[in-house]
N, C-alpha and C positions, 0 to 999 in steps of 0.2 A: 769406543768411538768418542771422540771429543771433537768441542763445538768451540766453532769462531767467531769472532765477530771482526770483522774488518772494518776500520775505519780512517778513510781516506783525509787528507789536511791537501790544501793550496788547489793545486791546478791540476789535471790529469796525467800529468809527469811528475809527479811528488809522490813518494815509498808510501806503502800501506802499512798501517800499525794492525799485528793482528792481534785478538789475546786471546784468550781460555776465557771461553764464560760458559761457566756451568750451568743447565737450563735452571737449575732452582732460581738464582742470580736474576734471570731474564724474566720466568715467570713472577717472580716478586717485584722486579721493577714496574711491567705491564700492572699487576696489580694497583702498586700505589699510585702512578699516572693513573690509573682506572678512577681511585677514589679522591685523588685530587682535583681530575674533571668534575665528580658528582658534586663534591663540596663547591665546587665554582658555580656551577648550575641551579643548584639548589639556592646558593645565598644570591645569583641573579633573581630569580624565580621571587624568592620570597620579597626583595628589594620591589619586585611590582606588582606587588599586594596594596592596595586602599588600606585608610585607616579602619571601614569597619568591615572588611576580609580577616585584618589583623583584631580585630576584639572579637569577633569569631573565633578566633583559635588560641586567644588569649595573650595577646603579644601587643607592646606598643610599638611607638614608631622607635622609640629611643633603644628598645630591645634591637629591633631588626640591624639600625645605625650601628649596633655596638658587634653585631656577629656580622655583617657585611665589610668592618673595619679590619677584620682579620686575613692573613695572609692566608692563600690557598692550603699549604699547609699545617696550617694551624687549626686544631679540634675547636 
């Protein structure tokens, strides 16, 4: 059995592109979308922390500014 993904371009009368996508493929994309939401969450999250939430957990302001500055997908 094999899987498709179909994806349509233009208006409801424009050809559909189908392809072979193997679920590993698909589970692995859902994965990293999974943990590029978390990273986005997380560095909102921490962005609205007080300064002394952040001495609490050992972090300055200048820490948070420098991990909020990174692209979603960026460690």
């Amino acid at each position: 059995m094999q899987n498709f993904v179909s994806i349509q371009f233009g208006d409801k009368h424009s050809k559909r592109l189908r392809l072979a996508a193997p679920p590993r493929f698909l589970e692995k994309l859902l994965r990293q979308v999974t943990e590029w939401r978390k990273r986005m969450r997380s560095r909102y999250l921490l962005s609205q922390l007080d300064d002394r939430m952040l001495n609490d957990v050992g972090l300055t302001r200048c820490d948070v500014d420098r991990e909020c500055a990174k692209y979603f997908w960026q460690h």
